[in-house]
DODREN-747025 format. One line per field, with one value per residue: residue number from 1; x, y, z of N, C-alpha, C, O, CB in turn. Coordinates in Angstrom, 1 decimal, decimal comma, always signed. Glycine has a CB too. Example, Ala and Ser with C-alpha at 12.3 -4.5 7.8 and 13.67 -1.06 7.14 Angstrom:
vomi c(1 / 2)
nX c(+13,2 / +12,8)
nY c(-5,7 / -2,2)
nZ c(+7,8 / +7,1)
caX c(+12,3 / +13,7)
caY c(-4,5 / -1,1)
caZ c(+7,8 / +7,1)
cX c(+13,2 / +12,9)
cY c(-3,3 / +0,0)
cZ c(+7,8 / +7,9)
oX c(+14,2 / +13,4)
oY c(-3,3 / +1,1)
oZ c(+8,5 / +8,0)
cbX c(+11,3 / +14,1)
cbY c(-4,5 / -0,6)
cbZ c(+9,0 / +5,7)
% end
This chain:
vomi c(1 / 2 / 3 / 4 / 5 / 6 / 7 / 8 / 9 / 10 / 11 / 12 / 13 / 14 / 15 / 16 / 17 / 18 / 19 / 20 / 21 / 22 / 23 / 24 / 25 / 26 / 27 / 28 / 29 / 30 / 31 / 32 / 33 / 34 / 35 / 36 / 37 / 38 / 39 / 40 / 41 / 42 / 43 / 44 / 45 / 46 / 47 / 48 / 49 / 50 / 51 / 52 / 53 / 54 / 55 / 56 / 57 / 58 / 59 / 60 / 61 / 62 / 63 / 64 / 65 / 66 / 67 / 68 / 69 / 70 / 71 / 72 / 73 / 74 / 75 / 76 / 77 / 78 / 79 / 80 / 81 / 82 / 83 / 84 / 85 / 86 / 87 / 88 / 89 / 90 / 91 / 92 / 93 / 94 / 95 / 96 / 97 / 98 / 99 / 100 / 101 / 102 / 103 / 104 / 105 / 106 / 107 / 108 / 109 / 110 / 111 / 112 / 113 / 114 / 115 / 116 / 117 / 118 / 119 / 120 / 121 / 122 / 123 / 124 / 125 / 126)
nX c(+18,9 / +19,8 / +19,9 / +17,6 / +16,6 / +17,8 / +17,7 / +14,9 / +15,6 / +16,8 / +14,7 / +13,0 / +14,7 / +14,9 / +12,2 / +11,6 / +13,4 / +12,3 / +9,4 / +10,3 / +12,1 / +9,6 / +8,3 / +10,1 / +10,2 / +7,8 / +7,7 / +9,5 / +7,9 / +6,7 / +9,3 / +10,4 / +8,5 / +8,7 / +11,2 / +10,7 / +9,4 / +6,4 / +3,2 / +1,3 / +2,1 / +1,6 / -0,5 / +0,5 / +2,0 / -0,1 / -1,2 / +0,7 / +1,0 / -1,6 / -1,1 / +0,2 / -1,8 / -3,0 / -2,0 / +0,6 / -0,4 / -1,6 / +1,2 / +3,0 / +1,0 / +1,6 / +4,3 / +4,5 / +2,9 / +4,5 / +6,5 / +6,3 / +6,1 / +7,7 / +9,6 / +10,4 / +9,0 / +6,1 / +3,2 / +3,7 / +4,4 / +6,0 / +7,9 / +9,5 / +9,2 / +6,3 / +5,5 / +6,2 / +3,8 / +2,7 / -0,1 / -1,3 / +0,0 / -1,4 / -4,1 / -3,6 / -3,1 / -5,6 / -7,3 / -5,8 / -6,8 / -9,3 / -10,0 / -9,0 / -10,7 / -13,0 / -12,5 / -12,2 / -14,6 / -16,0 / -14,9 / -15,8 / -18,7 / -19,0 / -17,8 / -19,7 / -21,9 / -21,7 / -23,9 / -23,5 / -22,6 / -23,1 / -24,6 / -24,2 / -24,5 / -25,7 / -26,8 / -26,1 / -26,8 / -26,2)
nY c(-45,4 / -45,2 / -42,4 / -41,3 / -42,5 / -40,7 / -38,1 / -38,2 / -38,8 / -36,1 / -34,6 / -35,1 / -34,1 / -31,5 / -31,0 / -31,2 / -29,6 / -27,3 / -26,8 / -27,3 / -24,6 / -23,4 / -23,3 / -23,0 / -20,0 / -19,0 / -19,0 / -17,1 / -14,4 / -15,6 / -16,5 / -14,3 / -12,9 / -14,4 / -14,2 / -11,6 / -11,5 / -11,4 / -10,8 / -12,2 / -14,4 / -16,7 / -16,8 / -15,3 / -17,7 / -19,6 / -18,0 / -17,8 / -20,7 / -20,7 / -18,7 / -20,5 / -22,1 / -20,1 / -19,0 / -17,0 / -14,7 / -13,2 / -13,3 / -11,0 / -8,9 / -10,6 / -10,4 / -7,5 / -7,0 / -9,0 / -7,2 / -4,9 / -4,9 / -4,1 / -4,9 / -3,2 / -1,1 / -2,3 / -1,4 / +0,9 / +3,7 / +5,9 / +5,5 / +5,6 / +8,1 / +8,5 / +7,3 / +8,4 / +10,6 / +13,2 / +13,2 / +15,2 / +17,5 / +17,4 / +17,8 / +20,3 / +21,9 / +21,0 / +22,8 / +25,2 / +25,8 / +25,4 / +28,0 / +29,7 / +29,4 / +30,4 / +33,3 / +33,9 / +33,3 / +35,3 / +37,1 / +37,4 / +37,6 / +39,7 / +42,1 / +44,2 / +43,0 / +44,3 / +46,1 / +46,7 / +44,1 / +42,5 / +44,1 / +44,4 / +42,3 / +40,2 / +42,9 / +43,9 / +45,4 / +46,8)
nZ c(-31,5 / -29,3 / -28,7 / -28,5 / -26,5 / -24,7 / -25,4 / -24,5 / -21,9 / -21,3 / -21,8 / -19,6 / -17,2 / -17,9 / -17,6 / -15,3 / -13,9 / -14,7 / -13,7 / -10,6 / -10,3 / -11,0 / -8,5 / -6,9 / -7,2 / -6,9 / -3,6 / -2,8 / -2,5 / -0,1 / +1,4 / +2,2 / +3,5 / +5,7 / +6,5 / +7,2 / +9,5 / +9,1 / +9,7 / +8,1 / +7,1 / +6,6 / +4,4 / +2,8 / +1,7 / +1,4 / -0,8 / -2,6 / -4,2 / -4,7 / -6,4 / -8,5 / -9,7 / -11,1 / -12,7 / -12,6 / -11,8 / -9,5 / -8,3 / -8,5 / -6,8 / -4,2 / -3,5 / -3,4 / -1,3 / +0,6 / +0,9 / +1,9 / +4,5 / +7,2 / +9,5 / +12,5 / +11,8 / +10,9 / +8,7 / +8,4 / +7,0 / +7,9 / +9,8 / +12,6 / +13,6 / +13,3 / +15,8 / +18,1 / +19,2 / +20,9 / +22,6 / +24,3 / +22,7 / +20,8 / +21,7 / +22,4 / +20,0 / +18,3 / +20,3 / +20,1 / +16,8 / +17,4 / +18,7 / +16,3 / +14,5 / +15,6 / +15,7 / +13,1 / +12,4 / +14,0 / +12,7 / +10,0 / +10,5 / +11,9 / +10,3 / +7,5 / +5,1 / +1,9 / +0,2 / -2,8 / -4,1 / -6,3 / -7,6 / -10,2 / -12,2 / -14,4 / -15,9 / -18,2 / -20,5 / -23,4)
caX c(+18,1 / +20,7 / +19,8 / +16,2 / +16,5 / +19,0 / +16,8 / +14,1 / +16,2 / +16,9 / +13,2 / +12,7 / +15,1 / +14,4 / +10,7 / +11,8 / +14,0 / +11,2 / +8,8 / +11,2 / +12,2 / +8,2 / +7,8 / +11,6 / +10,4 / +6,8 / +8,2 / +10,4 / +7,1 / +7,2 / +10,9 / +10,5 / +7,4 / +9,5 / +12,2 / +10,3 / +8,3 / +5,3 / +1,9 / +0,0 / +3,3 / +0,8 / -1,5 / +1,5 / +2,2 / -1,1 / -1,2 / +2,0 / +0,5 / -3,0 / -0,4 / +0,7 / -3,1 / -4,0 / -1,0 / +1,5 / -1,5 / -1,2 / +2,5 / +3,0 / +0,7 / +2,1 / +5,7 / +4,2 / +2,1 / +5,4 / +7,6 / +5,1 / +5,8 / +9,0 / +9,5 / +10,3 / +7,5 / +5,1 / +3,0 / +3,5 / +5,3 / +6,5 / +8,8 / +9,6 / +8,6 / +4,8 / +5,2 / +6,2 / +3,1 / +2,3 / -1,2 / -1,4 / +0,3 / -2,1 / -4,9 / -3,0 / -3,2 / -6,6 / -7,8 / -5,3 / -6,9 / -10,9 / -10,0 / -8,9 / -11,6 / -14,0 / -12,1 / -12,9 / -16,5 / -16,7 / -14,9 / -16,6 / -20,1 / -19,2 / -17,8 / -20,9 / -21,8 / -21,8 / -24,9 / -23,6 / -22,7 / -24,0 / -25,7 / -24,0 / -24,8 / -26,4 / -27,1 / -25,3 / -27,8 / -25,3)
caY c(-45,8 / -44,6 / -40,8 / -40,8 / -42,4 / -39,5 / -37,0 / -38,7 / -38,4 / -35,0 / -33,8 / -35,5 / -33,4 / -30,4 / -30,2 / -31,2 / -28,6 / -25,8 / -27,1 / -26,7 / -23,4 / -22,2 / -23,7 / -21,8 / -18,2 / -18,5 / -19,3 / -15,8 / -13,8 / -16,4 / -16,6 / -12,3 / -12,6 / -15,5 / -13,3 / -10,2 / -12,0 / -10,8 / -11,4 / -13,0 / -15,2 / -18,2 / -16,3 / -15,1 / -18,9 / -20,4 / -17,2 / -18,5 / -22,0 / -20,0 / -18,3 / -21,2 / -22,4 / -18,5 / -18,6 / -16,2 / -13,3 / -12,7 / -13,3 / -9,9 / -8,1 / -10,8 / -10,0 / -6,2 / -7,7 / -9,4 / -6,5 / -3,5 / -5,0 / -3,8 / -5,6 / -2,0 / +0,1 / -2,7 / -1,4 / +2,0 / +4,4 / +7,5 / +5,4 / +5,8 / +9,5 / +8,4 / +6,4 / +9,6 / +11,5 / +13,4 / +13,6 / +16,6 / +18,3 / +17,7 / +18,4 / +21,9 / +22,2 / +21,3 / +24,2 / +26,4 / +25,8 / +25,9 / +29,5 / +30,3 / +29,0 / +31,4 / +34,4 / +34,1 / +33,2 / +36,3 / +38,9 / +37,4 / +37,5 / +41,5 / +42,7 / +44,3 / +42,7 / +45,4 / +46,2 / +46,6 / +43,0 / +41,6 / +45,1 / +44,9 / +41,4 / +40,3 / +44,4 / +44,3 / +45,7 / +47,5)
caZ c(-30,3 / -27,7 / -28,7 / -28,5 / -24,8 / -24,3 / -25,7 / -23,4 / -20,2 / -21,1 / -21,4 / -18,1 / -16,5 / -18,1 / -17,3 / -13,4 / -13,3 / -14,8 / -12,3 / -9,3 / -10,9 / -10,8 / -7,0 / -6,6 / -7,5 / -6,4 / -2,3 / -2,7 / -1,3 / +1,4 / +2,2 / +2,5 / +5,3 / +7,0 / +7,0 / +7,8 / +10,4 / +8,4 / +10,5 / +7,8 / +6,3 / +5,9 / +3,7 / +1,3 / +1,5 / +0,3 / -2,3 / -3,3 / -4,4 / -5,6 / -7,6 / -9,7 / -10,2 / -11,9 / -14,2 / -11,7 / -11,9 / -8,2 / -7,8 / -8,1 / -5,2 / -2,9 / -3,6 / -2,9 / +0,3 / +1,6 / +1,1 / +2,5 / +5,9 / +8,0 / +11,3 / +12,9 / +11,7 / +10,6 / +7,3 / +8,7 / +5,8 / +8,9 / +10,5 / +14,1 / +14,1 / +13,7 / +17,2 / +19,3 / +18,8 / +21,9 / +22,7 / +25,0 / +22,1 / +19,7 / +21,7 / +22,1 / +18,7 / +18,3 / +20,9 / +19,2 / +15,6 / +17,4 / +19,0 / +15,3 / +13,6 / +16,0 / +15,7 / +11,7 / +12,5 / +14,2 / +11,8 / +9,4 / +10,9 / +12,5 / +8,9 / +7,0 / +3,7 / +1,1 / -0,4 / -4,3 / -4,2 / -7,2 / -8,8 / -11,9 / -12,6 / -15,8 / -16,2 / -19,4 / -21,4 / -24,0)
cX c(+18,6 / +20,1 / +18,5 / +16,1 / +17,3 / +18,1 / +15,2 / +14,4 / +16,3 / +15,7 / +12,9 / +13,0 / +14,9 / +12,9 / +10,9 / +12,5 / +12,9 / +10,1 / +9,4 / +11,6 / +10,7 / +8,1 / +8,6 / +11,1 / +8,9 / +6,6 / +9,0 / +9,3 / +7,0 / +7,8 / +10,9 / +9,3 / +8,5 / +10,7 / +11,7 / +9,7 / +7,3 / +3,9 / +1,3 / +1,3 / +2,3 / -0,3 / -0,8 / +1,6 / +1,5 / -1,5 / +0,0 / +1,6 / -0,3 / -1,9 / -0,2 / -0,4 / -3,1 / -2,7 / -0,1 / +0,7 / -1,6 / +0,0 / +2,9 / +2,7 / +1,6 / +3,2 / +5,4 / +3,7 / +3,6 / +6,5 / +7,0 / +5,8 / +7,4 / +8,9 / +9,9 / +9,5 / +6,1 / +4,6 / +3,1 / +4,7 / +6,4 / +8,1 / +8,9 / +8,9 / +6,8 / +4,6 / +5,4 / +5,6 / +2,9 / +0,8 / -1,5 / -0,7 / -0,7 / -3,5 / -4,9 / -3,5 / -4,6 / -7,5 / -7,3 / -6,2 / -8,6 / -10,7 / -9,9 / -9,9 / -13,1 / -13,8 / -12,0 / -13,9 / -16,4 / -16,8 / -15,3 / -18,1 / -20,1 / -18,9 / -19,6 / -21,0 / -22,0 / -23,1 / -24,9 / -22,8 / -23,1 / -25,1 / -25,8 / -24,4 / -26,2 / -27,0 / -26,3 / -26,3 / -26,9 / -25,7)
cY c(-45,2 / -43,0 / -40,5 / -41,4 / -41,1 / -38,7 / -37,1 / -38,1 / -36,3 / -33,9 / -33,9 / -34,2 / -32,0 / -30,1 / -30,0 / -29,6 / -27,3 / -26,3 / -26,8 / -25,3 / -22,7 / -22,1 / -22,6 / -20,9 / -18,3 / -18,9 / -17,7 / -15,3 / -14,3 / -16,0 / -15,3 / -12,2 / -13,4 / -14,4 / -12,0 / -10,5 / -11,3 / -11,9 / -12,3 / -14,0 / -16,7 / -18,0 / -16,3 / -16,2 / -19,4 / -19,4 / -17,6 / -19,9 / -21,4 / -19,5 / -19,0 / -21,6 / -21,1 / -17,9 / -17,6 / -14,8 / -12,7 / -12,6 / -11,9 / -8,7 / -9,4 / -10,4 / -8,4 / -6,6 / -7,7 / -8,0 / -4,9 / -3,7 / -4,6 / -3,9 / -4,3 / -1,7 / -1,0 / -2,2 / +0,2 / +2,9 / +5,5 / +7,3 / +5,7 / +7,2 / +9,2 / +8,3 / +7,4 / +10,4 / +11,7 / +13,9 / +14,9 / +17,9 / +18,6 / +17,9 / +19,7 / +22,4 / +22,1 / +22,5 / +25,2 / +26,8 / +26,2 / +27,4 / +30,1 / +30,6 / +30,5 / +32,6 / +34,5 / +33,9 / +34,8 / +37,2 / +39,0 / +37,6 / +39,2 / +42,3 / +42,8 / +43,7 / +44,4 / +45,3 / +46,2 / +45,1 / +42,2 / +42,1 / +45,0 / +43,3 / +41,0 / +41,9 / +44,4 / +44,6 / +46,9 / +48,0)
cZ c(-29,0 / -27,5 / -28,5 / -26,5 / -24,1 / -24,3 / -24,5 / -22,0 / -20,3 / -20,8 / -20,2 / -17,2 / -16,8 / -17,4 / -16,3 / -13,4 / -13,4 / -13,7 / -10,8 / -9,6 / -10,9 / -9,3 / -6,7 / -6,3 / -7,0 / -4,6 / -2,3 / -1,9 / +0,5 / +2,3 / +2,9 / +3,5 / +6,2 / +7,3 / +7,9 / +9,4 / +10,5 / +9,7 / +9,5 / +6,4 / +5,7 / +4,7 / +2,5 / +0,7 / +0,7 / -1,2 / -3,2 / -4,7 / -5,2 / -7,1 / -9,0 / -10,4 / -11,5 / -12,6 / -13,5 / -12,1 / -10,8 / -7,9 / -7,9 / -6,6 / -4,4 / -2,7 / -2,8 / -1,5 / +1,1 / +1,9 / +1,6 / +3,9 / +6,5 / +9,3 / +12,3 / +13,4 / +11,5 / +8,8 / +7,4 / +7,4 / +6,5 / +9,1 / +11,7 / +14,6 / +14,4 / +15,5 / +17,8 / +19,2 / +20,3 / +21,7 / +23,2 / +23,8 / +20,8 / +20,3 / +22,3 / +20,6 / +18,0 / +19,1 / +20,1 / +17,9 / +15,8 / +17,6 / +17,5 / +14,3 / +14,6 / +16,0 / +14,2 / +11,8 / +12,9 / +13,9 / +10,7 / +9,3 / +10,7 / +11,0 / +8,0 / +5,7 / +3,1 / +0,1 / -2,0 / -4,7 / -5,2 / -7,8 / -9,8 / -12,6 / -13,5 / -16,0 / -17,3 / -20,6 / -22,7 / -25,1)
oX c(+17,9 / +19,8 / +18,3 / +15,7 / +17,1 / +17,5 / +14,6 / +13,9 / +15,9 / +15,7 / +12,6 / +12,1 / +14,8 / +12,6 / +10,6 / +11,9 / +12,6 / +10,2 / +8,7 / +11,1 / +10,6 / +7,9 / +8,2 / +11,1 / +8,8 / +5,5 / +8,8 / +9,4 / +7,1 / +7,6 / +11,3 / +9,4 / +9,1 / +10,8 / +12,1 / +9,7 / +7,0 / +3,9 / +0,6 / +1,3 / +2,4 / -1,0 / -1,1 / +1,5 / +1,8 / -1,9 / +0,1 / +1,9 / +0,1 / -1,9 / -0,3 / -0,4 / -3,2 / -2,4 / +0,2 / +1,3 / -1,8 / +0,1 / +3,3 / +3,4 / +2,6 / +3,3 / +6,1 / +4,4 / +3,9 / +7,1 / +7,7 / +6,1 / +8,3 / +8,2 / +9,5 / +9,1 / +5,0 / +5,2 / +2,6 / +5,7 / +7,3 / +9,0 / +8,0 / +8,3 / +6,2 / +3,8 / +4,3 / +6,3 / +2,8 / +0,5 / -2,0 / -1,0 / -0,8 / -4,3 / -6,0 / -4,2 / -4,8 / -8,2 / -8,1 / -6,3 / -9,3 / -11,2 / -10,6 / -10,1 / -14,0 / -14,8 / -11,5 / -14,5 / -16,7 / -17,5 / -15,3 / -18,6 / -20,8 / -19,7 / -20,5 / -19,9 / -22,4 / -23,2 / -25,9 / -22,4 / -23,6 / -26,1 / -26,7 / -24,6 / -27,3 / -28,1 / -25,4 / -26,3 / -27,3 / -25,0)
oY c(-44,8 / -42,6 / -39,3 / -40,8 / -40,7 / -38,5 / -36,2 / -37,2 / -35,5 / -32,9 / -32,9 / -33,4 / -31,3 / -29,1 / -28,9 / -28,6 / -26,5 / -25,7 / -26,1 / -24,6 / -21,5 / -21,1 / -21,5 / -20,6 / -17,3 / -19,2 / -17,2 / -15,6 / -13,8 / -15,4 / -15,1 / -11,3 / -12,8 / -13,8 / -11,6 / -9,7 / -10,6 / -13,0 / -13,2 / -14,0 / -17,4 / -18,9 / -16,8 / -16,2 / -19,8 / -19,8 / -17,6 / -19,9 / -21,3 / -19,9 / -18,5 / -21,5 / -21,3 / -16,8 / -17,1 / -13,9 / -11,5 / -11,6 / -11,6 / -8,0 / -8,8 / -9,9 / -8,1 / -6,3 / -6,9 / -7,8 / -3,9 / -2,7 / -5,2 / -3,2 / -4,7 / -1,8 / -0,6 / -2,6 / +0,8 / +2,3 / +5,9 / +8,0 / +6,4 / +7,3 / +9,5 / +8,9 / +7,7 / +11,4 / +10,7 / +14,7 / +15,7 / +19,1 / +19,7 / +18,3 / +20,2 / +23,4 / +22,9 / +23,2 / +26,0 / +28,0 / +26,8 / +28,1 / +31,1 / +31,5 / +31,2 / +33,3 / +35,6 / +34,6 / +35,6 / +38,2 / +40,1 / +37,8 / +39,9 / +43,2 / +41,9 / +43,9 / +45,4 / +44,4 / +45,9 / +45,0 / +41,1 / +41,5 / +45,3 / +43,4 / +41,3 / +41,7 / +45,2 / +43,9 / +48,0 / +48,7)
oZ c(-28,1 / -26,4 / -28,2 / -25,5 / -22,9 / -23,3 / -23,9 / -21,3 / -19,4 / -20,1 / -19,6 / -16,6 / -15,8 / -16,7 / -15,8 / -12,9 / -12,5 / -12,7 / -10,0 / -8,7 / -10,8 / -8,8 / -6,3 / -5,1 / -6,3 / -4,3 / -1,2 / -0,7 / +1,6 / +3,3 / +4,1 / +4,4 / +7,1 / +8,4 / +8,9 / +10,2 / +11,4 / +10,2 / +10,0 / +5,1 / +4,7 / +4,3 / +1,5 / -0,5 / -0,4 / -2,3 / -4,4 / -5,9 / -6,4 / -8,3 / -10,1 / -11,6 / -12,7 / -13,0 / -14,5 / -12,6 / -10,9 / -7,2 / -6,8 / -5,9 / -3,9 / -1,6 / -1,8 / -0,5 / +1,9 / +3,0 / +1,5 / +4,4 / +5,8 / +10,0 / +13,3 / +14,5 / +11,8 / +7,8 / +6,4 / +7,1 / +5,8 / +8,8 / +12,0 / +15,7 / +15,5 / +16,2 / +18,3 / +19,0 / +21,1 / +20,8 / +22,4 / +23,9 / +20,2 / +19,4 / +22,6 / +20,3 / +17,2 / +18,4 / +19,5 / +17,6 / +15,0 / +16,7 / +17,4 / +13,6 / +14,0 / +16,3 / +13,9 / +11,0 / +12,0 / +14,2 / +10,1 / +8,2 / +9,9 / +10,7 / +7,9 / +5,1 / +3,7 / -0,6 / -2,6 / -5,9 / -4,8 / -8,3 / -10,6 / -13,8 / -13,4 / -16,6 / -17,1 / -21,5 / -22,6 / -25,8)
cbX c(+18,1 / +22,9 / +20,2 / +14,8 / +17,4 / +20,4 / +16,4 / +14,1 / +18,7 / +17,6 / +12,0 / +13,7 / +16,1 / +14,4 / +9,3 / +13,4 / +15,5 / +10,3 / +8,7 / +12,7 / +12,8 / +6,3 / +8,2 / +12,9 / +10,7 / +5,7 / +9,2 / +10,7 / +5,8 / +7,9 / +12,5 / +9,9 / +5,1 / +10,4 / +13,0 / +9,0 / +8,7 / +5,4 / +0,8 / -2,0 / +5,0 / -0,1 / -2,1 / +3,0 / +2,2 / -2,9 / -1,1 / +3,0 / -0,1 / -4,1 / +0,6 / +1,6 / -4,5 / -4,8 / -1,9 / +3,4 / -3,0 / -1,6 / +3,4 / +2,5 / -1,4 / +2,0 / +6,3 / +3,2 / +1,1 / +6,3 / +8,7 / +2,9 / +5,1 / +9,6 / +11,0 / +10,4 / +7,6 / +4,3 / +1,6 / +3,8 / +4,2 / +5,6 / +9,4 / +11,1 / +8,8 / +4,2 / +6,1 / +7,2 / +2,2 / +3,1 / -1,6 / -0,2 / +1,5 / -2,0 / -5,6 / -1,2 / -2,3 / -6,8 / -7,3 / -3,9 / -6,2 / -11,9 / -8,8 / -8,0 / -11,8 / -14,5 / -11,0 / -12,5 / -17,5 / -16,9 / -13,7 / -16,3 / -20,6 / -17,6 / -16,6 / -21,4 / -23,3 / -20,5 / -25,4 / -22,8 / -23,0 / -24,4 / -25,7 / -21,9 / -24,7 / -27,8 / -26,8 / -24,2 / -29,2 / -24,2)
cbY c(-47,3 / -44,3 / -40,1 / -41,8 / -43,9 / -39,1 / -37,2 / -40,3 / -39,5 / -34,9 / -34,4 / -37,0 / -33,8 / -30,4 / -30,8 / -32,8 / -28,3 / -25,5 / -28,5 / -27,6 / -23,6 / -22,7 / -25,4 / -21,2 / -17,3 / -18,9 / -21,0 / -14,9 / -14,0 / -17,5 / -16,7 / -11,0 / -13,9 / -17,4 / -12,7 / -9,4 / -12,3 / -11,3 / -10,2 / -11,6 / -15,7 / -19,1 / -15,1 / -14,7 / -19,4 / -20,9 / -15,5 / -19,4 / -22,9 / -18,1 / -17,9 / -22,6 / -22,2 / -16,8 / -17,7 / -16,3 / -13,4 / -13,4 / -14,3 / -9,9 / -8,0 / -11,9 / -10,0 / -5,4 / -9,8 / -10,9 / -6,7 / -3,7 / -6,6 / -2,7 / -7,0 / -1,3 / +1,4 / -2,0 / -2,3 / +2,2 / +5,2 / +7,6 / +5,7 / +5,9 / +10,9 / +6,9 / +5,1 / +10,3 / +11,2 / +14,1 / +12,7 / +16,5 / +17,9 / +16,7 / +17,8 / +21,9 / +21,4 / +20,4 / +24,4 / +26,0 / +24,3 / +25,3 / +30,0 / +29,8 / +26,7 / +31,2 / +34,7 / +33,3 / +31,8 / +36,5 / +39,6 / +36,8 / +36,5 / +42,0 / +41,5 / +45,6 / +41,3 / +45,6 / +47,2 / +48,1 / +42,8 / +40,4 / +46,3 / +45,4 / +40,9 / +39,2 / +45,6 / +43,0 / +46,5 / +46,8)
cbZ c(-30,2 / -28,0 / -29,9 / -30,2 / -24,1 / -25,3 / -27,5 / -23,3 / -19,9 / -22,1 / -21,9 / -17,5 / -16,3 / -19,6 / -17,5 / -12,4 / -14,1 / -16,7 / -12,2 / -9,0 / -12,3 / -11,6 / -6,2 / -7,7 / -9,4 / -7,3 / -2,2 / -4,2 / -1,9 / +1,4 / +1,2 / +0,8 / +5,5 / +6,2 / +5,8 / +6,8 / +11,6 / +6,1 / +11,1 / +7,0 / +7,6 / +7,1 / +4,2 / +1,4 / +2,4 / +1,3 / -2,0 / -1,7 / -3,3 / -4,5 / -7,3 / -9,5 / -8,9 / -10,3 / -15,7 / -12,3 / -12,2 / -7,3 / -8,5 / -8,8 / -4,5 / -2,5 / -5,4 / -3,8 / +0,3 / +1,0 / -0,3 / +2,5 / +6,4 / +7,8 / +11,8 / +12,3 / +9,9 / +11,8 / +6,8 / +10,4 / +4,6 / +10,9 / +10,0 / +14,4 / +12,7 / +12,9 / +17,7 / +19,5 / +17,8 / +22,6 / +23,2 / +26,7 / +22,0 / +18,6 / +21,9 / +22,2 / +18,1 / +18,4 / +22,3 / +18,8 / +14,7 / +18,7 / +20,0 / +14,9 / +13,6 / +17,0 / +16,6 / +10,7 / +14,2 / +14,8 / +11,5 / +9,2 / +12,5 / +14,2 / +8,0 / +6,9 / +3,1 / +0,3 / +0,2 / -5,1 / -3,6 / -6,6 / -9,1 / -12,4 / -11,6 / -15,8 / -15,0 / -19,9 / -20,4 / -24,1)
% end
């Protein structure tokens, strides 16, 4: 009689613990926005929850969601270099690349096509 209450208590605590153990690991995405101080940390949150509904089928991307973001850069992949882009430089570089683009327009246009261009074509009469 003693052992089957035993065995009882022991289920008890077993299932608690796997229950606190799914809650445990599907709060990780969370804890990683909270930490990151991710903009959309309440979203990961209630995907957290959704997660346990849909069998841990999302828990994945959010883990990817939470850990994309770097309080730095944001969701940016460059890193700092992105942020120092000078404008005046790139629209140097755009003028630079139009003048290029019309000085092939026009030695392409002023070059003559060649008139045997496509004589011999299907002429294989052998």
């Amino acid at each position: 009689m003693f052992l089957d209450y035993f065995a009882l208590i022991v289920m008890i605590i077993v299932f608690l613990i796997l229950v606190y153990a799914a809650i445990y690991i599907h709060d990780i995405p969370y804890e990683m926005a909270v930490k990151r101080n991710h903009p959309h940390q309440d979203a990961i949150h209630v995907g957290g929850w959704l997660s346990l509904l849909t069998l841990h089928a999302i828990w994945p991307f959010l883990w990817i969601w939470a850990s994309l973001y770097k309080p730095e850069s944001g969701y940016g992949f460059a890193g700092t270099a992105a942020n120092n882009i000078n404008i005046q430089d790139m629209k140097n570089t755009i003028k630079d690349l139009q003048n290029r683009v019309t000085q092939l327009e026009s030695t392409f246009v002023s070059t003559p096509v060649s008139k045997n261009i496509g004589k011999n074509i299907g002429d294989n009469h052998d």
